[in-house]
N, C-alpha and C positions, 0 to 999 in steps of 0.2 A: 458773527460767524454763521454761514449758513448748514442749515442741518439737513442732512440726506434722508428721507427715508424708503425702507426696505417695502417693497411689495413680493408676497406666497401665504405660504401656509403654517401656522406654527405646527409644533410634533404636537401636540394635544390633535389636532383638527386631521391631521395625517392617522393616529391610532382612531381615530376616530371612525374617520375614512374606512383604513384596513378594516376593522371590526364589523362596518356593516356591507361591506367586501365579503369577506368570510363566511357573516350569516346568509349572503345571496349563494355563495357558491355551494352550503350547506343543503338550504332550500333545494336549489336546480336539482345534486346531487339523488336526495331524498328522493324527490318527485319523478327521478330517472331512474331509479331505482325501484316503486313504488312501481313506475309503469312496466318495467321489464317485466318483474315479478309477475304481476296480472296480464302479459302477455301470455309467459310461460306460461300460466294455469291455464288458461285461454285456447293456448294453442294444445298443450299438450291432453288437455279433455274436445277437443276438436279433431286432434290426431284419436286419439280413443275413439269418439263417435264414429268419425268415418272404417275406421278399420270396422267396428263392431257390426256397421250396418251393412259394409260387403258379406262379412262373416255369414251375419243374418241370413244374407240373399242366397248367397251359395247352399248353406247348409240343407236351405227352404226346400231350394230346387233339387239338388239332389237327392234330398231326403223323401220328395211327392214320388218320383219314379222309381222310388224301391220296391221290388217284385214285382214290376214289370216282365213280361213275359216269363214267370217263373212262378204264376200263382195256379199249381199242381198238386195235388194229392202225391204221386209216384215222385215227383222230384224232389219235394219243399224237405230240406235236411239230408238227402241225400249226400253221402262221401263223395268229395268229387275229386277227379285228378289232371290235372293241368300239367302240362308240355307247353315249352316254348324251344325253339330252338337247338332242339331236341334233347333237350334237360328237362329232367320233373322238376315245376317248381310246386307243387302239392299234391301230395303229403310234404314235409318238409324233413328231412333227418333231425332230430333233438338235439344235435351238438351245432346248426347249420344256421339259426335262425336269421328273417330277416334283419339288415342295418337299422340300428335305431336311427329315427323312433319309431320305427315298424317292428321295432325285437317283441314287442306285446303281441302280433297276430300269431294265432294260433298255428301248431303246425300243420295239422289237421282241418281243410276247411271241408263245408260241408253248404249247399245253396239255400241259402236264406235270405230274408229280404234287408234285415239288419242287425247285426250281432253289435253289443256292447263290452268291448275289456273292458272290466273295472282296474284303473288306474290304480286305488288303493288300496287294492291287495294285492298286487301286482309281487313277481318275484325273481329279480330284486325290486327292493321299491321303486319308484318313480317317486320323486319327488321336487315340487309338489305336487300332488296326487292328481294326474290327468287321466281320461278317459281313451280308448281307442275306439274306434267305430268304422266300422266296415259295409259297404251298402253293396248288392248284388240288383242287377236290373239287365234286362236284355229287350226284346222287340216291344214295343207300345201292348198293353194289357189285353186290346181289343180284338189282337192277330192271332195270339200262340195256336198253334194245332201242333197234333204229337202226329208223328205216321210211323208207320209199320213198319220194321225193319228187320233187316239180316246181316250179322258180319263173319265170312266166311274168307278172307285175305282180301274181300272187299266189301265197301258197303251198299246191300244194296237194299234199294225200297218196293214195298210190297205192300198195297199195286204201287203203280207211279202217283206221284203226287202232282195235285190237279193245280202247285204255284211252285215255279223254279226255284231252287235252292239257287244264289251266286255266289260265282270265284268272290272266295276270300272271305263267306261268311263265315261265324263263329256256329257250332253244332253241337247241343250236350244228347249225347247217349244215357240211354240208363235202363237198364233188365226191366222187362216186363213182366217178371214173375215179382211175385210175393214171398217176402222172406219172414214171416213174423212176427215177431217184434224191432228185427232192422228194419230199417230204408233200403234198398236194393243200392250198390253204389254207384257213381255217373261217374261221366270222363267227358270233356270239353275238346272237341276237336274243331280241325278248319278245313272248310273246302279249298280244295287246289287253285291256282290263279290260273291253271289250264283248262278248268275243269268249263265245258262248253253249257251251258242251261238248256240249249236250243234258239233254233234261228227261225224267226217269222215265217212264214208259209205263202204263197202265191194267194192273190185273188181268186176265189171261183169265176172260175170262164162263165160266160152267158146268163152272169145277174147283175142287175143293175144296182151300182153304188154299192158294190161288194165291197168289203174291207177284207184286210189281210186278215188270214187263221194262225192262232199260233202252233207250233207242231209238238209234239209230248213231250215233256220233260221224257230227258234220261231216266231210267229206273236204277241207273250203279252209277254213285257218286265219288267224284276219284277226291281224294283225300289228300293234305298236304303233308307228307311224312316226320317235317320238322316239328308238328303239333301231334303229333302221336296216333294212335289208332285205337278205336273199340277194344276193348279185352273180349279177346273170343269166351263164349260160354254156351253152355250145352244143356237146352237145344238153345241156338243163335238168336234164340228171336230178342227182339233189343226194340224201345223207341227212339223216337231221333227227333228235338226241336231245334229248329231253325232260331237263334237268337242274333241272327244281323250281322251285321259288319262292324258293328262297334259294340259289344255288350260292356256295362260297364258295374268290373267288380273291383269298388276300391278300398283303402284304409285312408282313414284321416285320424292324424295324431298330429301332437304337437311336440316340436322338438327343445332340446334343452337351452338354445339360444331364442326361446318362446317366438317359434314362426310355425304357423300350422300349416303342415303339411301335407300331401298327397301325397299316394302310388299304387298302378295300375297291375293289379296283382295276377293277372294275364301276362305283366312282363315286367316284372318289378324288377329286374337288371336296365330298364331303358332310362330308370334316373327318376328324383321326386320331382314334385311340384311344390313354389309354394303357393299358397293362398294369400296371406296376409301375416302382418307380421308383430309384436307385442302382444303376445296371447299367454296368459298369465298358466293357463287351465281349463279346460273343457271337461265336464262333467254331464254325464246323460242317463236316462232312465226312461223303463219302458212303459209306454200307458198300457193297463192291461185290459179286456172287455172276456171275464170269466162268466159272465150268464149266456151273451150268444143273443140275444134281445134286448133291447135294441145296438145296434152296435158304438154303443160308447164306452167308455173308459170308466171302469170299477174301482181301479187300484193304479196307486203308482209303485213299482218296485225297481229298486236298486240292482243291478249287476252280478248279484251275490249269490250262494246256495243255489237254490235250482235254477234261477235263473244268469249263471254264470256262463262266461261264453264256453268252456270245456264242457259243461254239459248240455248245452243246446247243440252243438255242435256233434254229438256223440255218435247220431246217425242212427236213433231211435224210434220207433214210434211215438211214446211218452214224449221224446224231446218235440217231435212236429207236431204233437197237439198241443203244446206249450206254445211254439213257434205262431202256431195260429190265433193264439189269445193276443197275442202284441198286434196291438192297430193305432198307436200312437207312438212317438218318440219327445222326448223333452229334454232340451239342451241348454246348460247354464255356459256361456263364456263369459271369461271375464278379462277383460282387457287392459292395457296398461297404456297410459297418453307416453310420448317419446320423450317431454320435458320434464325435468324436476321440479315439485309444486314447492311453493312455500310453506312457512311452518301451519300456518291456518290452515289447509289446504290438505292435511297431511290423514293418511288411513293408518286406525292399526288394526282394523281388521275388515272383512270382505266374505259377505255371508250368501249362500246357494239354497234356494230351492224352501224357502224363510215359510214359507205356508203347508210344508207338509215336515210336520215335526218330529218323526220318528226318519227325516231323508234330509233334513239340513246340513249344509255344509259350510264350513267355518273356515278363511283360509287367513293365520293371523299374520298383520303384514309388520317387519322388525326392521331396524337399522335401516339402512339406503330404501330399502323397500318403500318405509312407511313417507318415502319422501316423491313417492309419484302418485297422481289421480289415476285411478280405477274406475270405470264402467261397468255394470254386468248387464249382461244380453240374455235376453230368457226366449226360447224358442219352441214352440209346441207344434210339432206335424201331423197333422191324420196322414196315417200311411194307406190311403186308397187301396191299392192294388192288394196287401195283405186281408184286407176284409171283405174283399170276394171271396178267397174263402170261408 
C-alpha cells in the first residue's frame, strides 16, 4: 500500500509562530509608544522655549523705552486724563473697570514709566497669582522739551516754538505751578489732522546755493476735539510736550485662557493684542537704587505696601520720589509646552525668583497641571530713561 504524506505546519509550530508574532507586535508597539511620548516632551518643551524667548524679546524692548520722553520733574506721577472719542477713558468710574484681564489697571492713572499690580493681592483674587504691568513711553529720551503755554478756548504757545508740533500728534499739558505736596494734574491731548505746522519758504533771491527757509511755526495750535482739551485754569499758564504720533501707554496681563495680552490704553475700546500664548504667570518687581550713587540696584521689592500701584499712582510728591528710585524691573514668566509630558517628565511645583528669599515664589502644579513641562524665563531691565532722573 502506498502511504501519503502530509506536508505544513503542526499547531505546536503555529502557537509557536503566533507567540513570537505577538512578542514582535508588543516590541513595535512599546517602541512607538516610547517615541511618541519623547516626542511630546520634546515638542512641548520646544513649544515652551520658543514661546518664552519671544516673551523675553518683547518684554526687553518694551520695557528699555519706558519713560521715554517723560523723564520730568513736573510730569513724572502727575494725574492724567485721557479722552478718546470723546469719552474719558481716565480717570475710570469704580463701578466701570476695564475687561479682563485689564479689570487690575487702576482707575486712576497717573505718568510713570512702569507701574506693577500685584496679582496676589489683587481683589478679587487672580488666580493663579499674576502680575499686571503697565509701561508709559512717548518721543525718544534725547528730544522732550516742555514750552510755554496758554489755554484760553485755544491753545496757544508762548513764544512759538522753534520745532512744529504735527497733525495728529499726541500732547500732555500739565500746570506749571506748584501745588505742594501733589503733582499738578496732566491731560493728554491731540493735535487736529487740519492743524497746518507751516509750509517751507521761498529761496532767498540773489544767493548762491540758497536753500529753502522754513516759515514760523503757528503760535495757536488747533486741537482735535474728540480728544479733549486743557482744563482751563487761572492764571492759564500750562506746559505742553510734544509725545509724537505714537506714545505708547500700555498694560500687559495675562488672560485666563493663559495668553498674554496687550491694550493701548489711549484706546482700549480698539480691541487686545495677543502676545503669545501658554503663559502660566507673570510675576515682576521693582529694582530699587535708594542711595542715588552709583546708579544700581540696592533692593529688590515686591508690589506691596508703599510700593503698590494705588500708591505710586496717588499723584504725590512722596509717590514721585519713590517713582524715581525704580531704575530696574525683573520679570519671572513661566511658561507651559502645549503637549502633555509623561509621568517622568511631570512638575509638582514651579518656583520664582529662588535667590531672593524673603520674594520667592512657589506656584504648586496638581492634577492635569502637574502633567505638562514648564519653563521659567527670568528677565532683568535697566530702565535707562527713569535714571536720568
Amino acid at each position: 500500500m502506498h502511504t501519503v504524506r502530509q506536508n505544513g505546519l503542526s499547531l505546536i509550530e503555529v502557537m509557536v509562530g503566533m507567540a513570537v508574532a505577538m512578542l514582535a507586535s508588543l516590541a513595535v508597539i512599546n517602541a512607538f509608544s516610547m517615541s511618541e511620548a519623547n516626542k511630546r516632551n520634546t515638542s512641548g518643551a520646544g513649544d515652551a522655549a520658543q514661546s518664552g524667548s519671544m516673551l523675553s524679546y518683547y518684554l526687553s524692548r518694551t520695557l528699555e523705552e519706558a519713560g521715554s520722553g517723560l523723564v520730568n520733574d513736573g510730569i513724572l506721577d502727575c494725574p492724567v486724563t485721557i479722552t478718546n472719542a470723546s469719552t474719558v477713558v481716565f480717570p475710570q468710574a469704580p463701578a466701570t473697570p476695564l475687561a479682563a484681564p485689564f479689570d487690575l489697571v487702576p482707575g486712576n492713572l497717573a505718568i510713570a514709566p512702569v507701574i506693577i499690580v500685584d496679582g496676589a493681592s489683587a481683589t478679587p483674587a487672580v488666580s493663579p497669582a499674576s502680575d499686571t504691568i503697565i509701561v508709559s513711553a512717548g518721543r525718544p529720551v534725547g528730544s522732550p522739551q516742555d514750552y510755554p503755554a496758554n489755554y484760553v478756548n485755544q491753545l496757544s504757545l508762548t513764544p512759538t516754538p522753534a520745532i512744529n508740533f504735527n497733525p495728529g500728534d499726541y500732547l500732555l499739558t500739565y500746570s506749571a505751578l506748584t501745588t505742594g505736596l501733589s503733582v499738578p494734574a496732566c491731560q493728554i491731548v491731540r493735535v487736529a489732522s487740519s492743524f497746518a505746522p507751516g509750509a517751507l519758504g521761498t529761496a532767498l533771491s540773489g544767493m548762491a546755493n540758497a536753500k529753502p527757509i522754513g516759515a514760523a511755526p503757528p503760535s495757536v495750535v488747533t486741537l482735535d476735539a474728540a480728544y479733549g482739551a486743557p482744563v482751563p485754569i487761572d492764571p492759564p499758564a500750562i506746559s505742553v510736550r510734544d509725545l509724537g504720533s505714537s506714545p505708547n501707554i500700555e498694560a500687559i496681563a495675562r488672560s485666563s485662557s493663559q495668553s498674554l495680552m496687550t491694550v493701548n490704553l489711549l484706546n482700549p475700546t480698539a480691541g487686545f493684542t495677543t502676545i503669545t500664548e501658554n503663559v502660566v504667570a507673570v510675576r515682576a518687581i521693582y529694582g530699587l537704587d535708594t542711595t542715588g550713587t552709583p546708579k544700581v540696584v540696592d533692593t529688590w521689592v515686591r508690589a506691596t505696601g508703599p510700593y503698590a500701584a494705588s500708591i505710586l499712582l496717588n499723584g504725590t510728591t512722596a509717590s514721585a520720589s519713590i517713582l524715581k528710585q525704580i531704575i530696574a524691573l525683573r520679570v519671572a514668566i513661566i511658561v507651559r509646552g502645549s503637549q502633555k509630558a509623561t509621568g517622568d517628565a511631570a512638575n509638582s511645583s514651579v518656583t520664582l525668583f529662588s535667590d531672593q528669599p524673603t520674594l520667592t515664589v512657589t506656584y504648586p502644579m496638581t492634577g492635569t497641571d502637574a502633567n505638562y513641562q514648564y519653563q521659567v524665563y527670568d528677565v532683568v531691565v535697566s530702565l535707562q530713561n527713569p535714571k536720568a532722573l
